[in-house]
LUMTOR-377885 format. One record per residue (C-alpha): residue in one letter; residue number from 1; x, y, z. Coordinates in pm, 1 decimal. Layout:
N
{"A",NUM,{X,Y,Z}} ...
//
This chain:
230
{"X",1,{10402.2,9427.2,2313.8}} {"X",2,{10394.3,9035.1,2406.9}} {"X",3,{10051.5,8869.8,2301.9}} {"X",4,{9824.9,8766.7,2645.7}} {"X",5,{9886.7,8430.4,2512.5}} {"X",6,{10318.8,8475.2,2617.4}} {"X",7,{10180.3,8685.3,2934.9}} {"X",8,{9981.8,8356.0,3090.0}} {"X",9,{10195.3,8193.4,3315.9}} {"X",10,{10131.1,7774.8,3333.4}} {"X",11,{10033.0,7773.9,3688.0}} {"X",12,{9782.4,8042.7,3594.9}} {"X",13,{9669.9,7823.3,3298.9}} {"X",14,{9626.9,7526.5,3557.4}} {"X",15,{9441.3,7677.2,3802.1}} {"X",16,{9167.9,7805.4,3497.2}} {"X",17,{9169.7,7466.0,3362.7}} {"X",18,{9114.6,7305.3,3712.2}} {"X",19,{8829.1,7567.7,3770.4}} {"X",20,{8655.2,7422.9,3424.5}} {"X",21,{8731.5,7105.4,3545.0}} {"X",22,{8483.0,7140.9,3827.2}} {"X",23,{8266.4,7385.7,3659.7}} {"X",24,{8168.5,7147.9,3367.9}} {"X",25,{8148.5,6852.4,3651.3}} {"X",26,{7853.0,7053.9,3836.7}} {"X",27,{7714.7,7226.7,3538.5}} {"X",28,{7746.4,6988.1,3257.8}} {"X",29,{7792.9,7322.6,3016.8}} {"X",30,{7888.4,7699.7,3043.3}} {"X",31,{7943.4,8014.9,2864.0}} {"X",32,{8287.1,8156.0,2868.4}} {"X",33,{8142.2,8463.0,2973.8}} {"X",34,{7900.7,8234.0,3280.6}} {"X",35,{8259.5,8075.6,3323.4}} {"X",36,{8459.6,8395.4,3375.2}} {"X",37,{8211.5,8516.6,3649.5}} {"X",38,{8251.1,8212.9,3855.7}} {"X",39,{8635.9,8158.0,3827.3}} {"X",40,{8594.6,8579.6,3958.6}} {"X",41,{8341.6,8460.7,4219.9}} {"X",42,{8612.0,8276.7,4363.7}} {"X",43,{8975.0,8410.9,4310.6}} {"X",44,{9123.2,8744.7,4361.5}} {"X",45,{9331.9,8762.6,4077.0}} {"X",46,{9017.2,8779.9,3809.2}} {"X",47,{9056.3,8686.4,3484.9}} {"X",48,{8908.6,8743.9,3099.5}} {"X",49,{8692.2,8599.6,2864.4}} {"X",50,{8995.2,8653.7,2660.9}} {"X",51,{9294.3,8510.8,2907.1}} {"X",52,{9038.8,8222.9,2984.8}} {"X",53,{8972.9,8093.8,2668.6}} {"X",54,{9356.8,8166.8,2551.1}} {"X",55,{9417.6,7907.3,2834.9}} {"X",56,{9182.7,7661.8,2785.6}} {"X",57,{9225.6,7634.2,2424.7}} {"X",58,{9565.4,7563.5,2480.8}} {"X",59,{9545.9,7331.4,2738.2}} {"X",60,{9350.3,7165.3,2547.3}} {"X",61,{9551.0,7071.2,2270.3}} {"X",62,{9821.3,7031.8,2460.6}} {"X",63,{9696.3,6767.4,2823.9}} {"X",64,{9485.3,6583.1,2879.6}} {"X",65,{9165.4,6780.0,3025.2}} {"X",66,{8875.4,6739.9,3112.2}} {"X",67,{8656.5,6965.9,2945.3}} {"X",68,{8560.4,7074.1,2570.3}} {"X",69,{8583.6,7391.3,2435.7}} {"X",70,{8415.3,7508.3,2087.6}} {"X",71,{8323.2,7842.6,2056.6}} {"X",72,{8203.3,8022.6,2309.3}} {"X",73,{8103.1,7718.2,2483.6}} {"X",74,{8306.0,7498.6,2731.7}} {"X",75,{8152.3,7137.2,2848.8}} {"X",76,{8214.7,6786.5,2991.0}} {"X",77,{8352.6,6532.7,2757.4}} {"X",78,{8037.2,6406.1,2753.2}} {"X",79,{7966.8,6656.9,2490.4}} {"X",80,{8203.9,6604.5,2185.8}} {"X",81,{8213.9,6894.5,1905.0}} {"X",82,{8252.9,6629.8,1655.9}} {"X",83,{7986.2,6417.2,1728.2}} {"X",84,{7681.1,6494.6,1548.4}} {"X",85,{7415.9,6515.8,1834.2}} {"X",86,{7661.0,6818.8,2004.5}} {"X",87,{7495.2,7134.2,1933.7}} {"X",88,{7148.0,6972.8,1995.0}} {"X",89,{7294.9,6824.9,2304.9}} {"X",90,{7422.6,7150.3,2438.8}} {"X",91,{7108.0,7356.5,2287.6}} {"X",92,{6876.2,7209.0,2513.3}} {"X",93,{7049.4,7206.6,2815.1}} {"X",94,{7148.8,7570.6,2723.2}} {"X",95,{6785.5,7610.2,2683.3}} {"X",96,{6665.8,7456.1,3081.9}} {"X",97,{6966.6,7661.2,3188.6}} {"X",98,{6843.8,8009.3,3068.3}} {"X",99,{6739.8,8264.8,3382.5}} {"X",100,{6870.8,8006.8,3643.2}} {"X",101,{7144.1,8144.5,3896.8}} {"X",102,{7466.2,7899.6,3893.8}} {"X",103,{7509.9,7728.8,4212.8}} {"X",104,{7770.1,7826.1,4390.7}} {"X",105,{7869.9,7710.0,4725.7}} {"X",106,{8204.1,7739.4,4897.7}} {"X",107,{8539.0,7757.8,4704.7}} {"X",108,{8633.5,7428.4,4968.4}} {"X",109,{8309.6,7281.5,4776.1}} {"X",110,{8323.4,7402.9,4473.8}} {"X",111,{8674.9,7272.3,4383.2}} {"X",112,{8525.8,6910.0,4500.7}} {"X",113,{8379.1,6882.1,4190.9}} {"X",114,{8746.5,6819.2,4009.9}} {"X",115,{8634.6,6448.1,4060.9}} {"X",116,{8349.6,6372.1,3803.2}} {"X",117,{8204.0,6123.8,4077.2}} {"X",118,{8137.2,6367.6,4340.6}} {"X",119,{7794.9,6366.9,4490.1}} {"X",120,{7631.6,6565.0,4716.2}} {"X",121,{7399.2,6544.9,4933.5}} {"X",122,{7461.7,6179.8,4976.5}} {"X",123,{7242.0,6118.8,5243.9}} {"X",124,{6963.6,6087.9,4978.5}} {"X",125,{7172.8,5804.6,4771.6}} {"X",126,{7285.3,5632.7,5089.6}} {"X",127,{6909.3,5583.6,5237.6}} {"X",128,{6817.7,5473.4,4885.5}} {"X",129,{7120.7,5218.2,4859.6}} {"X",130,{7044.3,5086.4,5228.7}} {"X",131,{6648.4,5053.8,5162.7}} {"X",132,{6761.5,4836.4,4842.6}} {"X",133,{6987.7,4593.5,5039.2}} {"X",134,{6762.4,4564.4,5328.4}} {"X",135,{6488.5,4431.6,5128.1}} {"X",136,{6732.0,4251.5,4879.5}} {"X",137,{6514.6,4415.3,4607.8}} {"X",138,{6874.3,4258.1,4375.1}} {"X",139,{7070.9,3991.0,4370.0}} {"X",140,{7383.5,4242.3,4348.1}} {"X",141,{7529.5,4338.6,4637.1}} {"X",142,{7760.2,4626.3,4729.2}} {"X",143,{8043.3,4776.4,4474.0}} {"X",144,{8057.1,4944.6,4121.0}} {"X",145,{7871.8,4620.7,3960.1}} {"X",146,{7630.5,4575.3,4195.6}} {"X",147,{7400.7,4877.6,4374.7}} {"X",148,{7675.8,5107.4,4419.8}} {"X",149,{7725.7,5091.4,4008.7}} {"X",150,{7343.8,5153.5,4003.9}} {"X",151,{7354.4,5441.3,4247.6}} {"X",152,{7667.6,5593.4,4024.0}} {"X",153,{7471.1,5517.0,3734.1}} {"X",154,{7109.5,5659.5,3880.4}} {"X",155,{7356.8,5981.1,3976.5}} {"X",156,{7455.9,6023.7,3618.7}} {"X",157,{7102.1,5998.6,3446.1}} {"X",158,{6976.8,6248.3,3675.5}} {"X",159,{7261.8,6498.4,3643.9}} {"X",160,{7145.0,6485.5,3252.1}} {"X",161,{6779.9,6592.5,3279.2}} {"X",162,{6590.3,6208.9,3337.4}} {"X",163,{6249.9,6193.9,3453.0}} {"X",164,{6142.2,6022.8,3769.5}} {"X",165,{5933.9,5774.2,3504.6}} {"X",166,{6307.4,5723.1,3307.8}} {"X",167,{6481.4,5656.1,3662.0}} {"X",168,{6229.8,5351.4,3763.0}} {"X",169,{6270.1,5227.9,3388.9}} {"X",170,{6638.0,5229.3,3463.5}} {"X",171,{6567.9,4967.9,3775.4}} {"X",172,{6334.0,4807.5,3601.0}} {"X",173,{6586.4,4718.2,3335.0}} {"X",174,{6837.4,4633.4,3557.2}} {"X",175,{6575.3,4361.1,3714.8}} {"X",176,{6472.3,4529.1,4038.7}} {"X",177,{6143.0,4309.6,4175.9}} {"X",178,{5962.0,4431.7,4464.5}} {"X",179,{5752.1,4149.5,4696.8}} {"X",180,{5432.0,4406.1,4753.5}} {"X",181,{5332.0,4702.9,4619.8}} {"X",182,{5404.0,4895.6,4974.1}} {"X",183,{5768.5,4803.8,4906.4}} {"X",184,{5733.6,4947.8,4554.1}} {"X",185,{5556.6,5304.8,4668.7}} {"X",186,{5850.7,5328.0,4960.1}} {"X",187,{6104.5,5287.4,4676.8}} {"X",188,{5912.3,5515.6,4403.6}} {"X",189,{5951.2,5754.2,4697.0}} {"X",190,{6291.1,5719.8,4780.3}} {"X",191,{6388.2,5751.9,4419.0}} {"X",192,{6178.3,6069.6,4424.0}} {"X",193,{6378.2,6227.0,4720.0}} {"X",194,{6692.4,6120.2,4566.0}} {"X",195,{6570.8,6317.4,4201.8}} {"X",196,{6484.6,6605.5,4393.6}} {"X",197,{6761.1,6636.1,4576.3}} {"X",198,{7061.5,6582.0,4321.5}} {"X",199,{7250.3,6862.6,4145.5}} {"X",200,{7127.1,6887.7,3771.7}} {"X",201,{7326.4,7031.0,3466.2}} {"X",202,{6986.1,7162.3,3373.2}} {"X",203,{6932.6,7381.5,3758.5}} {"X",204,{7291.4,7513.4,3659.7}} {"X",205,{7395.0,7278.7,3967.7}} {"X",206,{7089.0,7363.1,4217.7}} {"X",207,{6864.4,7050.9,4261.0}} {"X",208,{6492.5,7043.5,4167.6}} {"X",209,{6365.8,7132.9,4527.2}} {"X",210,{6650.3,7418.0,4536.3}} {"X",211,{6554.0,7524.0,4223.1}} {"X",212,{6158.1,7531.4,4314.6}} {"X",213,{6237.5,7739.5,4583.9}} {"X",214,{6440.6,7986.9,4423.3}} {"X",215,{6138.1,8041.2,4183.4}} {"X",216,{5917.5,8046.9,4418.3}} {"X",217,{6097.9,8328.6,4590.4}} {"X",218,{6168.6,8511.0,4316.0}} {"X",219,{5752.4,8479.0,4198.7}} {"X",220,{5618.7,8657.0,4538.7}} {"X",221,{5936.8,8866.9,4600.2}} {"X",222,{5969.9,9076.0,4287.7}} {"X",223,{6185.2,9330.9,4296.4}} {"X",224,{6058.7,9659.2,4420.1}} {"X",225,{6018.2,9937.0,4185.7}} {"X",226,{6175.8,10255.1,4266.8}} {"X",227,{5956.1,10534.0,4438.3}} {"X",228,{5945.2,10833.7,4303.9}} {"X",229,{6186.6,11076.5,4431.6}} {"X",230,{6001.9,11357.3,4596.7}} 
//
């Protein structure tokens, strides 16, 4: 009988890979077995814990991807096997994850995430961005080393668990200066909105005020128990 290895066909391989791809983009880490249920989620033809990690393991050693795989565990490049922070790295965003639902919106959506530098919403980011060149609150203007570097860079922070506290630091450092303390509230608040609303590896892609909600929900809607039959 020819090994599942020999029976997966490279376009099949591709389109798994491509699905890690955007599942490590929007949740930063994943099970195989969290993985298989969202590639199934999505496509028709389902596939294995097995046939998945036969393909990503292979693509792996073979292209240039853009995911890791060790063990069980797939995740962005971000998280190295070899490096020697990995499994603490992956622990305790394993650890925020636990009991959270994965986002999952639209396959049109989902597949979006293929590009590491996808961000949505946006509106949050782009109110932010137009607030800071408004008031001139840098001497940088637009493009990747200027404000839109800093709104990539806010993005990235976020995505990995930072604190509100840790995202002002972050302007602070970069020399932000504010005339009046009303201009400094109006941007601690627009970096607030921006926190709340941006996808985080820890939410298992929801965003903080998604996430709120979903607990919320889930507090004062318990499931029902089962009445007795009579």
């Amino acid at each position: 009988m020819a090994s599942t290895k020999s029976r997966i066909s490279l376009e099949r391989k591709e389109l798994i890979s491509q699905y890690a791809t955007a599942a490590v983009s929007l949740y930063g880490v994943i099970s195989a077995e969290e993985f298989v249920a969202v590639f199934n989620h999505y496509e028709e033809a389902h596939t294995t814990v097995e046939e998945a990690m036969l393909a990503l393991v292979h693509l792996a050693r073979t292209d240039d991807v853009e995911y890791s795989v060790f063990g069980e565990i797939i995740s962005r490049p971000k998280f190295q096997p070899k490096s020697d922070d990995y499994e603490d790295s992956v622990e305790d965003i394993r650890r925020s994850q636990r009991g959270k639902p994965h986002y999952l919106p639209s396959k049109e959506e989902f597949l979006k995430y293929l590009d590491f530098g996808y961000r949505e919403p946006e509106e949050p980011y782009a109110e932010l961005k137009a607030y800071i060149l408004k008031h001139k609150l840098n001497s940088r203007k637009e493009g990747l080393s200027g404000v839109d570097g800093n709104m990539f860079d806010l993005h990235a922070i976020i995505q990995f668990g930072a604190s509100i506290k840790e995202e002002l630091n972050y302007f602070q450092n970069a020399r932000y200066r504010f005339k009046e303390p009303r201009e400094l509230q109006e941007f601690i608040n627009l970096v607030t909105n921006v926190h709340n609303h941006t996808r985080m590896f820890l939410n298992n892609g929801f965003t903080p005020d998604e996430i709120f909600e979903i607990q919320n929900r889930t507090r004062w809607n318990p499931t029902p128990k089962k009445l007795p039959k009579r």
